[in-house]
Structures are given as structure tokens and as C-alpha cells.
N, C-alpha and C positions, 0 to 999 in steps of 0.2 A: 841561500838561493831563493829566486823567488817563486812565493807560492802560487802565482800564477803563471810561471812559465809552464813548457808543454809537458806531458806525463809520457816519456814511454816506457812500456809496459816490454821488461823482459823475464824471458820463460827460460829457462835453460836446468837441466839437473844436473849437472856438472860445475861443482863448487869453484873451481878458480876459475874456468872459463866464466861463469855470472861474476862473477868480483868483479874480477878483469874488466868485463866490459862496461858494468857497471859505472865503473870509476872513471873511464874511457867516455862513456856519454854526459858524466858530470862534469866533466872537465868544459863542455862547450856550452854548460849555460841551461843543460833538458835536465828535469828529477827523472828518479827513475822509480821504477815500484818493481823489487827483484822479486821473483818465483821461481820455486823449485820442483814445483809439480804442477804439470796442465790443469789438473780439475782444482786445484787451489786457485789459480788464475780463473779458471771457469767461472768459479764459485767466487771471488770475492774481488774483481778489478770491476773498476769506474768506467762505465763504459760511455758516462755522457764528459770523461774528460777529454780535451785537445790533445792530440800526440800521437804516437803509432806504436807497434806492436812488433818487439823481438822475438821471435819466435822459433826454438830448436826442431829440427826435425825428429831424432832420435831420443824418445823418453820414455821413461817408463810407463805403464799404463796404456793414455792413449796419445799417439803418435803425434806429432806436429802438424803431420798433414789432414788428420784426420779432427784438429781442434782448428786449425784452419776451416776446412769445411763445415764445422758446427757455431764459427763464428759467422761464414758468411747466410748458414740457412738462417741464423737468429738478429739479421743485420746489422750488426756490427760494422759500424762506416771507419772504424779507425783504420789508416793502413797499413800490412804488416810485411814485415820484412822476413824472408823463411833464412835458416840457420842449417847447414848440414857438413858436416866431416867425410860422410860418402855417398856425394850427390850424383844422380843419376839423370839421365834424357828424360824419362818416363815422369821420373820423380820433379821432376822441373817442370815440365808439360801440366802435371799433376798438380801440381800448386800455383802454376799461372792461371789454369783453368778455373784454381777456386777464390783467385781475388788476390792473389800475393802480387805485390805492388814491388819486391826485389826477390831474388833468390842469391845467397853468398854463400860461396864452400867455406869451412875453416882449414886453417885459421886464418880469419877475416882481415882482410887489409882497415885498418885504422880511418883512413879517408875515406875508402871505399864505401864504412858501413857510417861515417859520419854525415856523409854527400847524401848517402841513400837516405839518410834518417830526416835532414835538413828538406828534401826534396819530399819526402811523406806527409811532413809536419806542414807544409807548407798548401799543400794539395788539401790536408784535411781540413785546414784554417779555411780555405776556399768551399770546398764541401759543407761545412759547417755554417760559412755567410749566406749560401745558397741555399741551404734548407731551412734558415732564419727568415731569408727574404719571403720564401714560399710559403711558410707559418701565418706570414704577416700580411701577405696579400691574399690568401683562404680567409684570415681573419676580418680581415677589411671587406670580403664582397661578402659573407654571414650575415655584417650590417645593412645591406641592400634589400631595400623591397624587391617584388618581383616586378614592380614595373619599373623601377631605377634600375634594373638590368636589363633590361627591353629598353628602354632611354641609352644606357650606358652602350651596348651594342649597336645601336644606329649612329651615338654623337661619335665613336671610332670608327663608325661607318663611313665616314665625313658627309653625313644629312645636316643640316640646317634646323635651326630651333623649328619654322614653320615646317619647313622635307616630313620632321619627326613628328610633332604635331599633326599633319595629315595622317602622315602613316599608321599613328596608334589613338587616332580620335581623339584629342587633346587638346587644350587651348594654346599657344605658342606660352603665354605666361604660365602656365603650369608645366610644361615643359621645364622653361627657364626655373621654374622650383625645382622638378627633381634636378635639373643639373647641378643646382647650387648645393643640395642634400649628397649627391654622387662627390662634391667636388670636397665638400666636410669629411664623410665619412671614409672616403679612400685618402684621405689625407692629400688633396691632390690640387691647388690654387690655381694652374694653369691646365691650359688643354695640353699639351704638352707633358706635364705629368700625369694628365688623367690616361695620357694614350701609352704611357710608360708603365703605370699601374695595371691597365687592359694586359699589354702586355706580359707580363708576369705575372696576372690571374692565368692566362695561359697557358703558359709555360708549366706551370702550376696544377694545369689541368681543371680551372674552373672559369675562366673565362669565357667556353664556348654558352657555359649554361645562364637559359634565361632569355635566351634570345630570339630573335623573329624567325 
């Protein structure tokens, strides 16, 4: 199998039900990392791996619902799948509330929790790109002066080298430097991707800073 296909992470204390599905998720290509007690899992799964998280309701210790809820106060972005033999309203309500991305009674239909797992795996592969992108665009404006983002906010503004130039006392050729300094360090050749970068400094939450 390969070591870089996705991890997911099943919890179950119930010796053939974890076989079982174990053997059931390797069949389509996912590893799997089995557990037999939640604070084992607690305590020793990968949490910066790609993949999603099986998760029994009923176990020993502490409950499913309740390592659900201490996975989402500790952010944990993988997304997990809840497990239960006697599921309830409350209990469902209970776990959607704290980030369960499926709820399945057992015994689990075969496709059902395959669908589920492929549709998890898929969402956190995107979750993952997106908080990569956002990494990368916080990292890119760190490199900016404070007045290449005083520049950077007027040239998405759609100001004009001279517009900008007036605006912040500047010569238009000095201008025309920090833009070329903005356009190096955000990694960005065209205005087009400079305004695409702007963007997702944004989005990001650091785009607004720096500016007039």
C-alpha cells in the first residue's frame, strides 16, 4: 500500500468490529491506524496526517462523543465519522454539533461508510490546500515593508503609479520600485496575480493590514 495514501484513524473497542473494518477500508486503497482505546488514540495518532477519523460511540473510558468534543476544542481538522449500535436524536444532534462530518448506526453498510470516508478524505485534502495557501500568503506579506503594503493597497485599489505616488508623497519611479519589490516578493509577475495574492492575504485575514 502506499505510504502516502490517506491515514484513517479507527477507534473502536470491539475486537472484530475493528478487524472487520479495518480490512474493509484497506481494501480501497486508505491505511488505516486501528485503536482500541480512545486516550491511546488521544495520546499517540498523527494528527498533521491526511485522512479522517472512525470513531465508536460506546467505549470504555471516555465516550466517543466526548473525544469528539476534545478533538474539536484541540483543532483537529481531520474529519470524523461517529460509530454507534444505539444511536439516538440527542446523540446525533450531539455529535453534529461538535464537528462529526457523518453519523452511522451499526452494523455499518459497507458503501455507506466507504462514500462517507472517500467524501471526508476528499474535503480534508481541500481543507489542507487551503490552509497551505493561507500559510503561504501570511508568509509572503511578513516579507513586505510597511509602505509596500500602503503601495500594495492603493495598486488593488486600481490607483495609478502617479494616483499612488501623489497619495503617499512619493516619486512615481519609486513607486514603480516598490511595486517591482511587491511583485518579487509575493511571488506575483502580473497585476493579475498581484490582485489574486491581495486576495488571499485577505481571505487569510492580513490583507486589510497596512493600509491607508
Amino acid at each position: 500500500m502506499n505510504p502516502t495514501s490517506p491515514l484513517i484513524q479507527l477507534v473502536d473497542d470491539d475486537d472484530a468490529v475493528r478487524d472487520g473494518l479495518a480490512l474493509l477500508i484497506g481494501t480501497v486503497g486508505l491505511r488505516v491506524a486501528a485503536w482500541s482505546h480512545p486516550q491511546a488514540f488521544l495520546d499517540g495518532f498523527d494528527r498533521e496526517s491526511i485522512g479522517a477519523i472512525v470513531l465508536d460511540v460506546r467505549m470504555p473510558g471516555a465516550s466517543g462523543l466526548t473525544v469528539l468534543e476534545q478533538l474539536q476544542a484541540a483543532g483537529i481538522d481531520q474529519p470524523v465519522i461517529m460509530l454507534t449500535g444505539h444511536g439516538t436524536v440527542e446523540m446525533c444532534r450531539r455529535a453534529f454539533k461538535a464537528g462529526a462530518a457523518e453519523f452511522l448506526e451499526k452494523p455499518v453498510d459497507d458503501e455507506r461508510l466507504l462514500e462517507a470516508l472517500h467524501d471526508a478524505v476528499r474535503a480534508h485534502v481541500k481543507v489542507r490546500g487551503r490552509n497551505t495557501a493561507d500559510r503561504e500568503a501570511r508568509e509572503r506579506f511578513a516579507r513586505l515593508s510597511d509602505r509596500e503594503r500602503e503601495v500594495l493597497s492603493l495598486v488593488v485599489a486600481g490607483l495609478t503609479n502617479k494616483e499612488i505616488a501623489r497619495a503617499l508623497a512619493l516619486s512615481p519611479r519609486t513607486v514603480e520600485t516598490h511595486r517591482a519589490h511587491l511583485s518579487a516578493k509575493l511571488e506575483s509577475p502580473t497585476l493579475a496575480q498581484l490582485i489574486r495574492r491581495y486576495a488571499a492575504l485577505a481571505e487569510a485575514g492580513e490583507g486589510a493590514a497596512g493600509g491607508p
